[in-house]
PyMOL Python script that loads the backbone (N, CA, C, O; Angstrom):
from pymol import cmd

cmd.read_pdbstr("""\
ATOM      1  N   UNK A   1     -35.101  41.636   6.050  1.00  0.00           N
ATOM      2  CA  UNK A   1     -34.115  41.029   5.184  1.00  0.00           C
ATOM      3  C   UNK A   1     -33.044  42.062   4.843  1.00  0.00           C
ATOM      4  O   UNK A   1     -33.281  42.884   3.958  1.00  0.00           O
ATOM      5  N   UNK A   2     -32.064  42.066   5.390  1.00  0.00           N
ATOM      6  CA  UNK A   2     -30.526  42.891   5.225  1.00  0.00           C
ATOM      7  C   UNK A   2     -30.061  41.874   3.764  1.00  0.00           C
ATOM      8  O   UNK A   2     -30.364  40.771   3.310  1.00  0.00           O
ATOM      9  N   UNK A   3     -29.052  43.144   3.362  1.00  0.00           N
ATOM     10  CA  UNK A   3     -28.136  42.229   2.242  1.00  0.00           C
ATOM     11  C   UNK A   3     -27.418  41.066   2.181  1.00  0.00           C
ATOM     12  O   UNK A   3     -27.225  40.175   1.353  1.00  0.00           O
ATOM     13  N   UNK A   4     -26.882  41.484   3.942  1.00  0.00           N
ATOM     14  CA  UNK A   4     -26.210  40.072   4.163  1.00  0.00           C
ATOM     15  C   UNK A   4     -27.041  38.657   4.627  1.00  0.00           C
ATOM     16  O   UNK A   4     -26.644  37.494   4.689  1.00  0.00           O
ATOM     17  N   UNK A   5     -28.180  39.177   4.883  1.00  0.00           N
ATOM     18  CA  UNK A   5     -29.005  38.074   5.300  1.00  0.00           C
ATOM     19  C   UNK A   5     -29.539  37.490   4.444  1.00  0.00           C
ATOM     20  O   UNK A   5     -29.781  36.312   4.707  1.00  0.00           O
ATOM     21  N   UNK A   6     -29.962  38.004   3.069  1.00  0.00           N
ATOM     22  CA  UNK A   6     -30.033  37.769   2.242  1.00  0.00           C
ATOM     23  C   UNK A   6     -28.966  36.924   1.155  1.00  0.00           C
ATOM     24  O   UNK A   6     -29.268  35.866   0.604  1.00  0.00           O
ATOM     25  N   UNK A   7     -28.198  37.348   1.057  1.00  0.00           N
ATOM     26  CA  UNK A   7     -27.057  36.159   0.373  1.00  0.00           C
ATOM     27  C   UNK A   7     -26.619  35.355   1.501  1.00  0.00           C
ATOM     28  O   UNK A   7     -26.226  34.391   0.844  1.00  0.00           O
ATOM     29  N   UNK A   8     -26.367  34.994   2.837  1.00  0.00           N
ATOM     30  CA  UNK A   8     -26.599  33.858   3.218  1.00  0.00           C
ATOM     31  C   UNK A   8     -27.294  32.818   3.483  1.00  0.00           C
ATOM     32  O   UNK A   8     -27.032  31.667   3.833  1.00  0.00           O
ATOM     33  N   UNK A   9     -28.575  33.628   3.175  1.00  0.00           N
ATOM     34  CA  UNK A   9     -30.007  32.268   2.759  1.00  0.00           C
ATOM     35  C   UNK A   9     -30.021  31.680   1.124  1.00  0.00           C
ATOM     36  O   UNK A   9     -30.792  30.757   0.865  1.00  0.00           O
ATOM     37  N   UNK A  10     -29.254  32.176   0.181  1.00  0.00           N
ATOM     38  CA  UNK A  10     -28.893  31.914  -0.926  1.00  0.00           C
ATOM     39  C   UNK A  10     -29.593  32.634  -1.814  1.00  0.00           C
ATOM     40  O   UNK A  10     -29.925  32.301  -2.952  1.00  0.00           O
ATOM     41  N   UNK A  11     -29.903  34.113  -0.969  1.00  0.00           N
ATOM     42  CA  UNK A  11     -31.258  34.303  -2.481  1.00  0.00           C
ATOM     43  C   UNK A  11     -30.928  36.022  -2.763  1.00  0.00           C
ATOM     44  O   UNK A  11     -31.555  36.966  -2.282  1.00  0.00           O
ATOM     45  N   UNK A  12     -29.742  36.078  -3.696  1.00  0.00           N
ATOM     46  CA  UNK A  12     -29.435  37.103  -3.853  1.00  0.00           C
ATOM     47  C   UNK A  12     -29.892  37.782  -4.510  1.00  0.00           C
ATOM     48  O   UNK A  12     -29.230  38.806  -4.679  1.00  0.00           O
ATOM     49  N   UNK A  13     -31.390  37.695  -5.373  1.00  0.00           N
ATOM     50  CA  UNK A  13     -31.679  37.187  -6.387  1.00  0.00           C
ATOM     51  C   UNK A  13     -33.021  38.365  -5.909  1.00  0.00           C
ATOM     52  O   UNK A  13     -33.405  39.401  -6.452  1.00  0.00           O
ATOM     53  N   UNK A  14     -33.384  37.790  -4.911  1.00  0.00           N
ATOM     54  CA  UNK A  14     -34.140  38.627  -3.865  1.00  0.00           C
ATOM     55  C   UNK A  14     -33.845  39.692  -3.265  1.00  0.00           C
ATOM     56  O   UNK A  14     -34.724  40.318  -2.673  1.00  0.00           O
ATOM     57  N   UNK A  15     -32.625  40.094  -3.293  1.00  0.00           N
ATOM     58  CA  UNK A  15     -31.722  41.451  -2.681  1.00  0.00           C
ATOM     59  C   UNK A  15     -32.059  42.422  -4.197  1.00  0.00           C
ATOM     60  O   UNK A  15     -32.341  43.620  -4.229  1.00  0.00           O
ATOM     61  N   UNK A  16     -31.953  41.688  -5.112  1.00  0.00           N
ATOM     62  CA  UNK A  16     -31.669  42.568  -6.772  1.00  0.00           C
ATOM     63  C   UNK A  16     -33.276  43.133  -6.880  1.00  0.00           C
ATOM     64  O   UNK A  16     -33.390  44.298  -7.260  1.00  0.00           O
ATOM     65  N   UNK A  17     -34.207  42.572  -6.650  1.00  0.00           N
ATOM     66  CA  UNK A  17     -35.427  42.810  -6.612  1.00  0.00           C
ATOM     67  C   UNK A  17     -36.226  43.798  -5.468  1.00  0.00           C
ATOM     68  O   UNK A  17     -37.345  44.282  -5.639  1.00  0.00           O
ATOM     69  N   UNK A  18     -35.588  43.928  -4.571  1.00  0.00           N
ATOM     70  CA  UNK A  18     -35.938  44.310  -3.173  1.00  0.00           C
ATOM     71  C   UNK A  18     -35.202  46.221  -3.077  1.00  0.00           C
ATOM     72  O   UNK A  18     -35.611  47.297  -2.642  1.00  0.00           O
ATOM     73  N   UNK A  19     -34.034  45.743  -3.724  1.00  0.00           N
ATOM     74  CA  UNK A  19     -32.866  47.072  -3.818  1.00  0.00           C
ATOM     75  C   UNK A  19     -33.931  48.533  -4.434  1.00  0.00           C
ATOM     76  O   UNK A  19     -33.963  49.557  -3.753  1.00  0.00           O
ATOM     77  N   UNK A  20     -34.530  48.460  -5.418  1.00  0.00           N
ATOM     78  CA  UNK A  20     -34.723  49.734  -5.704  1.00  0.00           C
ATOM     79  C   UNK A  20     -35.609  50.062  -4.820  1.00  0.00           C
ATOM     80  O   UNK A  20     -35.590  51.272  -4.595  1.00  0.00           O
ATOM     81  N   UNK A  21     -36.509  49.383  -4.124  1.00  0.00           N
ATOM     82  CA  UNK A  21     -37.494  50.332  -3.009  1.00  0.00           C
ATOM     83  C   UNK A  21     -36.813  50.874  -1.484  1.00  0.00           C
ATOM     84  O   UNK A  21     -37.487  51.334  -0.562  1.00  0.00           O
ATOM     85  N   UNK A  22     -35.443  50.708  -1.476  1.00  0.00           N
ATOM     86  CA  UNK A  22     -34.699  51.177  -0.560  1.00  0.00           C
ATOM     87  C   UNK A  22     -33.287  52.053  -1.324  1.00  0.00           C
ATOM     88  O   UNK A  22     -32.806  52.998  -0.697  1.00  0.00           O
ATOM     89  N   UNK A  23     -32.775  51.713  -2.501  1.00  0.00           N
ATOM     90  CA  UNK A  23     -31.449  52.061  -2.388  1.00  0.00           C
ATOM     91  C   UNK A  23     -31.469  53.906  -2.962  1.00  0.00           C
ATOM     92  O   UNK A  23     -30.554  54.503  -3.529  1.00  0.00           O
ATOM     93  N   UNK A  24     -32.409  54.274  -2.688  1.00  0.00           N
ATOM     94  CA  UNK A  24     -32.188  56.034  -2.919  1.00  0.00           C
ATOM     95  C   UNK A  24     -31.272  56.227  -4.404  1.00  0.00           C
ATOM     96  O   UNK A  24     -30.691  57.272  -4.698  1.00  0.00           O
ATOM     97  N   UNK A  25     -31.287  55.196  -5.103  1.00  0.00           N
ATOM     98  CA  UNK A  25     -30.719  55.763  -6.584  1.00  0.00           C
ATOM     99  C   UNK A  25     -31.525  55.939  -7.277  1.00  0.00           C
ATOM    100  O   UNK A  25     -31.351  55.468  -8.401  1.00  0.00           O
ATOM    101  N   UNK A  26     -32.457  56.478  -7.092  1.00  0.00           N
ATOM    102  CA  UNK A  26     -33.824  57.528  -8.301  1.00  0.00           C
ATOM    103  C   UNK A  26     -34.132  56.221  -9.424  1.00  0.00           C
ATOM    104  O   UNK A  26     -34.712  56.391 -10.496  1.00  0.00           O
ATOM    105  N   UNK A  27     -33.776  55.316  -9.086  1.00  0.00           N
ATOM    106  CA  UNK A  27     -34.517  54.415  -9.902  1.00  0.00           C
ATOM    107  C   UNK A  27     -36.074  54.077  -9.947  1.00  0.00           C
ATOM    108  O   UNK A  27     -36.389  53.876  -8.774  1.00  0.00           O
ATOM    109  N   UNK A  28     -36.765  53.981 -10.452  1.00  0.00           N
ATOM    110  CA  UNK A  28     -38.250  53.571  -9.861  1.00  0.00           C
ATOM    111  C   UNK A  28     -38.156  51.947  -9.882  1.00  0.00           C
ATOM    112  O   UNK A  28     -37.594  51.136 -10.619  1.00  0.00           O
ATOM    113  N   UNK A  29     -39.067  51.851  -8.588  1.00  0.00           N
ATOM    114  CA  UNK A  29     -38.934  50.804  -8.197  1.00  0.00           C
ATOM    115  C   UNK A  29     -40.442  49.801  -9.428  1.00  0.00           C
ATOM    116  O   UNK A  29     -41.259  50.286 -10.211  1.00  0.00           O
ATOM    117  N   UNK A  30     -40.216  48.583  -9.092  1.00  0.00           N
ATOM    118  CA  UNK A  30     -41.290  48.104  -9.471  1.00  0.00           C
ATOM    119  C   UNK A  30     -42.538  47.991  -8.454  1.00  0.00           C
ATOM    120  O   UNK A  30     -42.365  48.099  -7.240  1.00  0.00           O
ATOM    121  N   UNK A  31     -43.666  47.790  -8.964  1.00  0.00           N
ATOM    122  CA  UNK A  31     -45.039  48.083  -8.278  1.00  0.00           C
ATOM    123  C   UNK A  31     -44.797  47.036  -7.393  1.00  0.00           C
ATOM    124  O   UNK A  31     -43.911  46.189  -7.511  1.00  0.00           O
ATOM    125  N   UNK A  32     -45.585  47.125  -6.538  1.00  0.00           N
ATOM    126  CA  UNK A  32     -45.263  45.949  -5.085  1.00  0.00           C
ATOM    127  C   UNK A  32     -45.750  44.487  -5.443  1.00  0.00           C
ATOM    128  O   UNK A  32     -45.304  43.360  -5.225  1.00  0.00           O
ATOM    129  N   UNK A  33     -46.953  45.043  -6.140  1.00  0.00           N
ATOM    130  CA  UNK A  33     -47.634  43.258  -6.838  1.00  0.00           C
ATOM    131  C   UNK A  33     -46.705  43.140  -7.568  1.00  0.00           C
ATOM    132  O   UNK A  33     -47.107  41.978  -7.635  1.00  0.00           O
ATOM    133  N   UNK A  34     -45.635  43.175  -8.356  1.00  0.00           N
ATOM    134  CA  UNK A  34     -45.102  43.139  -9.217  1.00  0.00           C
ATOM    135  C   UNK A  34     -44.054  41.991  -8.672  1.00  0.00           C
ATOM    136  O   UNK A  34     -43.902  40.871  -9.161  1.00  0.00           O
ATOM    137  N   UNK A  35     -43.243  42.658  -7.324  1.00  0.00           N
ATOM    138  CA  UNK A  35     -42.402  42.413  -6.760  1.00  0.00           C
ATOM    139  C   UNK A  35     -42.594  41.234  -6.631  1.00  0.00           C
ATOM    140  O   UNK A  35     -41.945  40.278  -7.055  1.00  0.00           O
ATOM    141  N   UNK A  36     -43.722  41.292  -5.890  1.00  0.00           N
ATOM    142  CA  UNK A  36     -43.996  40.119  -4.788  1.00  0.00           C
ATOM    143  C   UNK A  36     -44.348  39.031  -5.675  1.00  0.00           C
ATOM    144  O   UNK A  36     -44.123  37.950  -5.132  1.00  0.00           O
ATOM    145  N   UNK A  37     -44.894  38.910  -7.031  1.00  0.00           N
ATOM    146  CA  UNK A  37     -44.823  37.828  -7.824  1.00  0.00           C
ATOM    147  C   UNK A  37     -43.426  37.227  -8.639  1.00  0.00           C
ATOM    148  O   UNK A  37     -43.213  36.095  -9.072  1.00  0.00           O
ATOM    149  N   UNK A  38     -42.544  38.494  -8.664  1.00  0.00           N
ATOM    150  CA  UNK A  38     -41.008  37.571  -8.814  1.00  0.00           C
ATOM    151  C   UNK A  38     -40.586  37.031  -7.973  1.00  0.00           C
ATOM    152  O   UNK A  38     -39.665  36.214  -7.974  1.00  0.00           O
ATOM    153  N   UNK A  39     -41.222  37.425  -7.108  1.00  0.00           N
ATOM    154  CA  UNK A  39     -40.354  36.615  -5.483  1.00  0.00           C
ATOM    155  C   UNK A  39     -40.792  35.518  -5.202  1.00  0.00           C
ATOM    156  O   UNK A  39     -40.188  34.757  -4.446  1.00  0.00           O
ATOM    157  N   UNK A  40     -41.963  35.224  -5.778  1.00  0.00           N
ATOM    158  CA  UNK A  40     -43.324  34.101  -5.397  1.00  0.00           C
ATOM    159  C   UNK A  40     -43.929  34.383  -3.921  1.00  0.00           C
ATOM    160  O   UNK A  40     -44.397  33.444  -3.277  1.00  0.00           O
ATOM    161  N   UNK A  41     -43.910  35.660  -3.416  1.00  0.00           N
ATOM    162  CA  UNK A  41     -44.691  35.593  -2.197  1.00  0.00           C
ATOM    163  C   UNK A  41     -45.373  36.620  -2.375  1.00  0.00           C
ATOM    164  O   UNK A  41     -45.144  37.520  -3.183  1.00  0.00           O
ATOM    165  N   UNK A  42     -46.923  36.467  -1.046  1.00  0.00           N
ATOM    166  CA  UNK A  42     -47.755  37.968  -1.343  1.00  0.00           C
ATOM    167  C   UNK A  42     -47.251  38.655  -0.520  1.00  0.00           C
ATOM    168  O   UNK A  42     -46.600  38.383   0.489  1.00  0.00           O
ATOM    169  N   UNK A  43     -47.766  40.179  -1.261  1.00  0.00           N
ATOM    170  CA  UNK A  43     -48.049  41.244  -1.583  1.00  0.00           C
ATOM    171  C   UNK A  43     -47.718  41.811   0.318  1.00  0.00           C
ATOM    172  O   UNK A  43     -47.037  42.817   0.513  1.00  0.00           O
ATOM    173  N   UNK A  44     -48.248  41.083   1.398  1.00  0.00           N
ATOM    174  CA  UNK A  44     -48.170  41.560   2.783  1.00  0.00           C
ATOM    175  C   UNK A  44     -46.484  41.047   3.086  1.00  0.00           C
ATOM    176  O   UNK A  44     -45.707  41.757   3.724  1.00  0.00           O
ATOM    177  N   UNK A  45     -46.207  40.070   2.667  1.00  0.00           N
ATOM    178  CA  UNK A  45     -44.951  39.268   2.886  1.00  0.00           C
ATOM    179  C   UNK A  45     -44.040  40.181   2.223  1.00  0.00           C
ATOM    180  O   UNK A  45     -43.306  40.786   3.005  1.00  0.00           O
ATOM    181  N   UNK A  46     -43.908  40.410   1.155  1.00  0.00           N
ATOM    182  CA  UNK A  46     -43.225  41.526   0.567  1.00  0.00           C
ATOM    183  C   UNK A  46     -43.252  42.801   1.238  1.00  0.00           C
ATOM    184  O   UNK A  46     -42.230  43.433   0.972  1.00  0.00           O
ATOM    185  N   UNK A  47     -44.077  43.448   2.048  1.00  0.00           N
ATOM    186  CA  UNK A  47     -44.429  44.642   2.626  1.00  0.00           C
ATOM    187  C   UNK A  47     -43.764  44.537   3.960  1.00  0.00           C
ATOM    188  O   UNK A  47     -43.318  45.580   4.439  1.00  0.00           O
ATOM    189  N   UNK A  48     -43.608  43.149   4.787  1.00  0.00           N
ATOM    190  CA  UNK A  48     -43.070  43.260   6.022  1.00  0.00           C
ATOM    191  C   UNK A  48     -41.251  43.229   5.501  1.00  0.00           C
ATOM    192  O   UNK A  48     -40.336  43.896   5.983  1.00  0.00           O
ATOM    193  N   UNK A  49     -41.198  42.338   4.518  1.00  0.00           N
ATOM    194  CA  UNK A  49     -39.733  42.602   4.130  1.00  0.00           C
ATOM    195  C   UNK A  49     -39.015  43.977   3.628  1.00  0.00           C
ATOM    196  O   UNK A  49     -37.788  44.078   3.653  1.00  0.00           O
ATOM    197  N   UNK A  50     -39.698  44.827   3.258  1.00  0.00           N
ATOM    198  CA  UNK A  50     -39.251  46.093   2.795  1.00  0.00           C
ATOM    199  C   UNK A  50     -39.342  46.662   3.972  1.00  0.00           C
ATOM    200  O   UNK A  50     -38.283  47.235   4.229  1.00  0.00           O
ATOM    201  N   UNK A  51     -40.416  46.808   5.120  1.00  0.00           N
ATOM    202  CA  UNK A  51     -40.318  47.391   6.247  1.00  0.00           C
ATOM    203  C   UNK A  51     -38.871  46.550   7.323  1.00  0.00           C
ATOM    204  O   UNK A  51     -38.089  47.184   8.031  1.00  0.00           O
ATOM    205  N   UNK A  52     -38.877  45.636   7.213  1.00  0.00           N
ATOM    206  CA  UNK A  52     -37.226  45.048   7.681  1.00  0.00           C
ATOM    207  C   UNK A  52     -35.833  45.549   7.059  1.00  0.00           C
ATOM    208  O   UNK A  52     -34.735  45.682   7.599  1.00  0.00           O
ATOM    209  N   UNK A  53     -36.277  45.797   5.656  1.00  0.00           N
ATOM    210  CA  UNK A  53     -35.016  46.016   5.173  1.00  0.00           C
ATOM    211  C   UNK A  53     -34.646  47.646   5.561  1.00  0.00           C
ATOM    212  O   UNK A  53     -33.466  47.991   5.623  1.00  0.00           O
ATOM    213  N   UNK A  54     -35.613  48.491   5.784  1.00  0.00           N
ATOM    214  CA  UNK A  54     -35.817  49.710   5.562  1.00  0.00           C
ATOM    215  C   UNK A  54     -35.421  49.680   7.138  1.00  0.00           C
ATOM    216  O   UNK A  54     -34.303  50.140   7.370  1.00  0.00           O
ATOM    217  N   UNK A  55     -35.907  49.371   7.875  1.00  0.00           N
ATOM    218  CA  UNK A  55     -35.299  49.598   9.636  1.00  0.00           C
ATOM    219  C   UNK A  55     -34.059  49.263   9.885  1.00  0.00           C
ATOM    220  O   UNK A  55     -33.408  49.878  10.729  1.00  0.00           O
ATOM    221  N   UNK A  56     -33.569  48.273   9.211  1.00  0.00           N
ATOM    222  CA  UNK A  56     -31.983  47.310   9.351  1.00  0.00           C
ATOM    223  C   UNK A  56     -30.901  48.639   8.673  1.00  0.00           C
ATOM    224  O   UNK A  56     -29.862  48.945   9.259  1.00  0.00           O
ATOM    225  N   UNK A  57     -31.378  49.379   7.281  1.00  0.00           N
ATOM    226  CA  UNK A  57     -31.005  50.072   6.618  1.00  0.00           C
ATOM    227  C   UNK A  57     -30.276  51.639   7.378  1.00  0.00           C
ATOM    228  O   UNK A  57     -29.196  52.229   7.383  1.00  0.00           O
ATOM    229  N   UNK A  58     -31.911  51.823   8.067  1.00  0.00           N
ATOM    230  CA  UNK A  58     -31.348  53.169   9.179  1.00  0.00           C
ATOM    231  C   UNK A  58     -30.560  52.627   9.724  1.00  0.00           C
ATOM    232  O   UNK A  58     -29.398  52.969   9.505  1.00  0.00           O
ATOM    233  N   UNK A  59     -30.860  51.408  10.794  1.00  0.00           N
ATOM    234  CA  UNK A  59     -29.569  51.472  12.298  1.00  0.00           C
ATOM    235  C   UNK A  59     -28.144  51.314  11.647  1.00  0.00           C
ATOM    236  O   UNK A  59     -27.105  51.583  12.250  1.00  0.00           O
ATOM    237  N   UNK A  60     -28.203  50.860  10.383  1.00  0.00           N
ATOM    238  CA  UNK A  60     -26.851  50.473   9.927  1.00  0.00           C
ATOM    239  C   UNK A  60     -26.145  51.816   9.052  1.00  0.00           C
ATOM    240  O   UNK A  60     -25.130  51.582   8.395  1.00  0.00           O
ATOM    241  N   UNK A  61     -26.580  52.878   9.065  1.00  0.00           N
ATOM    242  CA  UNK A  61     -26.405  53.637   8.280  1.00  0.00           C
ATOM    243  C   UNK A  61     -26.458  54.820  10.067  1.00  0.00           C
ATOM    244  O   UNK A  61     -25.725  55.719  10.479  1.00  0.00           O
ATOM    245  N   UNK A  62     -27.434  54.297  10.501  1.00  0.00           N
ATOM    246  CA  UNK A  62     -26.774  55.922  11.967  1.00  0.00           C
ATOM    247  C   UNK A  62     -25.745  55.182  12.411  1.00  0.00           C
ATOM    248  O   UNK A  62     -24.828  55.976  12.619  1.00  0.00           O
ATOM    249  N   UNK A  63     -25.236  53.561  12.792  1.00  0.00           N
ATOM    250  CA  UNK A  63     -24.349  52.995  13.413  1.00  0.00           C
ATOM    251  C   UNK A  63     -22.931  53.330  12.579  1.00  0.00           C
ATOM    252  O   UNK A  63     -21.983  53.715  13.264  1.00  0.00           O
ATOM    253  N   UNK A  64     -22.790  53.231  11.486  1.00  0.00           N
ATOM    254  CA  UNK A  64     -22.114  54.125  10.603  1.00  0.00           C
ATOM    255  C   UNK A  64     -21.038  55.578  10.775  1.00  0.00           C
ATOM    256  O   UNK A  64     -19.873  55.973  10.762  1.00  0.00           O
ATOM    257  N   UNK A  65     -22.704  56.026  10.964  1.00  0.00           N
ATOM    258  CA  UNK A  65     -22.398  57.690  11.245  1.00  0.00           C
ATOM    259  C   UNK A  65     -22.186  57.842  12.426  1.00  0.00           C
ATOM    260  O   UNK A  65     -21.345  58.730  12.560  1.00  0.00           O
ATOM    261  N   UNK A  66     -22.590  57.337  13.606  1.00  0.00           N
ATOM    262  CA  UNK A  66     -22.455  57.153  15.039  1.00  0.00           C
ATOM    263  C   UNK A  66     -20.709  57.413  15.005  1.00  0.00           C
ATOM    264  O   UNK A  66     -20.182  58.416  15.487  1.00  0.00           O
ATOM    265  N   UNK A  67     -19.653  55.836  14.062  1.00  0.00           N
ATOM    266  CA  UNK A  67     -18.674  55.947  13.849  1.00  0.00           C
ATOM    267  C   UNK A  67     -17.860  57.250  13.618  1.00  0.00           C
ATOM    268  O   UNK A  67     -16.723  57.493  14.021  1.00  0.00           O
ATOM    269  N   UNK A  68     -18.592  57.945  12.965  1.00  0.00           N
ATOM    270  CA  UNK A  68     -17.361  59.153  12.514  1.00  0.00           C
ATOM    271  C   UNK A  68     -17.454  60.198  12.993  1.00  0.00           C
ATOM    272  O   UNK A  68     -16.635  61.086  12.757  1.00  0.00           O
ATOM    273  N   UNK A  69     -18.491  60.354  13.797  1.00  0.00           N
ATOM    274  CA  UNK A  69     -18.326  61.426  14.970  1.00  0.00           C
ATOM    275  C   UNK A  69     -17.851  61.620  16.519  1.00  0.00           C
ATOM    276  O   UNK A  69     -18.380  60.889  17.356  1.00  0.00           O
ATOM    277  N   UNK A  70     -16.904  62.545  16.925  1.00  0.00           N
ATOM    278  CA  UNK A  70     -16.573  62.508  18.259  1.00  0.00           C
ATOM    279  C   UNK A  70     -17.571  62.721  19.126  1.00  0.00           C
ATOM    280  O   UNK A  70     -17.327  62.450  20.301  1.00  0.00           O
ATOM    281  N   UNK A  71     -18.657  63.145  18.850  1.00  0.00           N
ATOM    282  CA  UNK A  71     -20.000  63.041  20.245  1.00  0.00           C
ATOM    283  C   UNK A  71     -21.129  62.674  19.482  1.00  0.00           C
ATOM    284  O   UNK A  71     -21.440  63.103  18.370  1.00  0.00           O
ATOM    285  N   UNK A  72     -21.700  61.861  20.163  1.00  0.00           N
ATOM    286  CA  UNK A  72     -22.841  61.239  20.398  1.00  0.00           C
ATOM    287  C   UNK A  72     -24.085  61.712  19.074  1.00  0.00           C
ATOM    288  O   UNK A  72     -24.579  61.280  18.033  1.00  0.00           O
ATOM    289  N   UNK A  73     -24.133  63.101  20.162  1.00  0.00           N
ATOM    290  CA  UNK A  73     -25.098  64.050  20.205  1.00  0.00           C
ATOM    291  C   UNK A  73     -25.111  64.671  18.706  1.00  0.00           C
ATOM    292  O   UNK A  73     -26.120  65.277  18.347  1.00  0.00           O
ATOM    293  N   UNK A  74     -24.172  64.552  17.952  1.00  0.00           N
ATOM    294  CA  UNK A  74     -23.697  64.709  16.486  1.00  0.00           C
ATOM    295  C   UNK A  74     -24.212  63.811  15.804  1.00  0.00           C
ATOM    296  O   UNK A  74     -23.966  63.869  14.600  1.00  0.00           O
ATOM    297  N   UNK A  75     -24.853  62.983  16.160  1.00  0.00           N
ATOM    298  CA  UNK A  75     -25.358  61.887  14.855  1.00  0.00           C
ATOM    299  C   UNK A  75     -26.616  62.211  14.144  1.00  0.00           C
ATOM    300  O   UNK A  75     -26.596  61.685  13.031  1.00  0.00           O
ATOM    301  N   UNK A  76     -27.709  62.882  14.364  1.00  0.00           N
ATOM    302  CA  UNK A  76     -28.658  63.083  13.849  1.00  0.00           C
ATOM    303  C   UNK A  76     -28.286  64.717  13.115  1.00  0.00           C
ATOM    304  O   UNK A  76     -29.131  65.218  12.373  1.00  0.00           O
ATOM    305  N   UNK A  77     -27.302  65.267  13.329  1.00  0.00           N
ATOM    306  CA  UNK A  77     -27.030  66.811  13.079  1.00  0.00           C
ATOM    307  C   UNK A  77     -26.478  66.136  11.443  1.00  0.00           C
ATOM    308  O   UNK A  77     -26.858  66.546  10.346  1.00  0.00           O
ATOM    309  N   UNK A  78     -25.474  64.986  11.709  1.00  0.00           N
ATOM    310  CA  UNK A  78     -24.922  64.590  10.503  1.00  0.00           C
ATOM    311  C   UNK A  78     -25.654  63.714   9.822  1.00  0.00           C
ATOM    312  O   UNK A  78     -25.254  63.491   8.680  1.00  0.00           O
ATOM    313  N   UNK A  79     -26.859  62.999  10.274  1.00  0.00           N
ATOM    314  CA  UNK A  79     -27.601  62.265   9.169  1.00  0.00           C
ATOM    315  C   UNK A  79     -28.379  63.551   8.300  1.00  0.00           C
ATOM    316  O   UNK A  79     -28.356  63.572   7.070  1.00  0.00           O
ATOM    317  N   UNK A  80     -29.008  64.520   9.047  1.00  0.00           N
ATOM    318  CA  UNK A  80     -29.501  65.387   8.568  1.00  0.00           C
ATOM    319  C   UNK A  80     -28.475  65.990   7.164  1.00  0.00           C
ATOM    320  O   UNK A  80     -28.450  65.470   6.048  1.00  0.00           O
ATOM    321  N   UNK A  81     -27.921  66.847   7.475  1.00  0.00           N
ATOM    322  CA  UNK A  81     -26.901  66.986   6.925  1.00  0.00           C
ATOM    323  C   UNK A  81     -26.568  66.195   5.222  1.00  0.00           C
ATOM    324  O   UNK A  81     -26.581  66.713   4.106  1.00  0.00           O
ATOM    325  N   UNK A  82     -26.316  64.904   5.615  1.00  0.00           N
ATOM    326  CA  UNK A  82     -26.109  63.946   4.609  1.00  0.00           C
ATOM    327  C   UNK A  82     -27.373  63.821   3.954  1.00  0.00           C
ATOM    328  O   UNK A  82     -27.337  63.614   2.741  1.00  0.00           O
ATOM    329  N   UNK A  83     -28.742  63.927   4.651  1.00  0.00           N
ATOM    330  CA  UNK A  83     -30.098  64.045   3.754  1.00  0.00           C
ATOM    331  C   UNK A  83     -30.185  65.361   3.051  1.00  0.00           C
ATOM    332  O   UNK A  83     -30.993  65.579   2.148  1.00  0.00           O
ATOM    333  N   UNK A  84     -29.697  65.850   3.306  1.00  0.00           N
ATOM    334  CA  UNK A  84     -30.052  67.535   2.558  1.00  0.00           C
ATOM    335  C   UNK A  84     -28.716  67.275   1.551  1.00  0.00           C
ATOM    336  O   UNK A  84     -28.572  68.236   0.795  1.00  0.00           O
ATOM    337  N   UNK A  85     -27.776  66.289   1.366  1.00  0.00           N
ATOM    338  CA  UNK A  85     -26.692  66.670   0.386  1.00  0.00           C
ATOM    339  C   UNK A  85     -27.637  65.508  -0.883  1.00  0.00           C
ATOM    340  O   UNK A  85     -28.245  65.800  -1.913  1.00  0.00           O
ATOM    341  N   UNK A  86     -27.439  64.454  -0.353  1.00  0.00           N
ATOM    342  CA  UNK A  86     -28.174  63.672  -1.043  1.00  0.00           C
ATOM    343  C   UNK A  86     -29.469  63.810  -1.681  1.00  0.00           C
ATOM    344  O   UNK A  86     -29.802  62.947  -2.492  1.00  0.00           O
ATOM    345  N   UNK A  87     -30.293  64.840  -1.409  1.00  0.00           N
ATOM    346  CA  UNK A  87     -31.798  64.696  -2.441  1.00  0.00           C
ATOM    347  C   UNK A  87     -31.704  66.267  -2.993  1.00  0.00           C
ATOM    348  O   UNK A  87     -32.738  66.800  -3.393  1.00  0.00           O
ATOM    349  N   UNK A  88     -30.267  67.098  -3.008  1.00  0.00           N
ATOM    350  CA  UNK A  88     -30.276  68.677  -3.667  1.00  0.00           C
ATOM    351  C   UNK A  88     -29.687  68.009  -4.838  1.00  0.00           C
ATOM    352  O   UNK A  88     -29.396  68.661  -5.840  1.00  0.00           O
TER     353      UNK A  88
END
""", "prot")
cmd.dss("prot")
cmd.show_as("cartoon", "prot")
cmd.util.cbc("prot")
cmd.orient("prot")
């Protein structure tokens, strides 16, 4: 479940709930049973959706970075990079 896939199934509602176990803003997330009972689904259903959102998250974030570099071979030098700015 991407963001956008998410507000075009109408359930944005589900993006607001889903966001802190991916969005790297030091928020703590809520416990997974937790989740998965605002959402009304279990606990495994919730677990494959965070593992979707979390894979959709990378390619869209190296496809990104892919963008702003002149070689290739530069994209993991600059995700790196951007991980070491982001968690100092």
């Amino acid at each position: 479940m991407c963001k956008m896939h998410l507000r075009r199934k109408g359930k944005p509602e589900s993006l607001e709930v889903l966001r802190p176990f991916v969005d790297g803003s030091g928020r703590t997330p809520p416990n997974q049973e937790e989740a998965a009972e605002k959402l009304g689904v279990p606990v495994a259903t919730l677990r494959t959706w965070l593992w979707r959102l979390r894979q959709r998250y990378r390619e869209a974030l190296r496809m990104e970075v892919a963008s702003t570099v002149s070689d290739p071979d530069d994209v993991d030098q600059e995700l790196h990079y951007l991980y070491q700015i982001l968690t100092t």
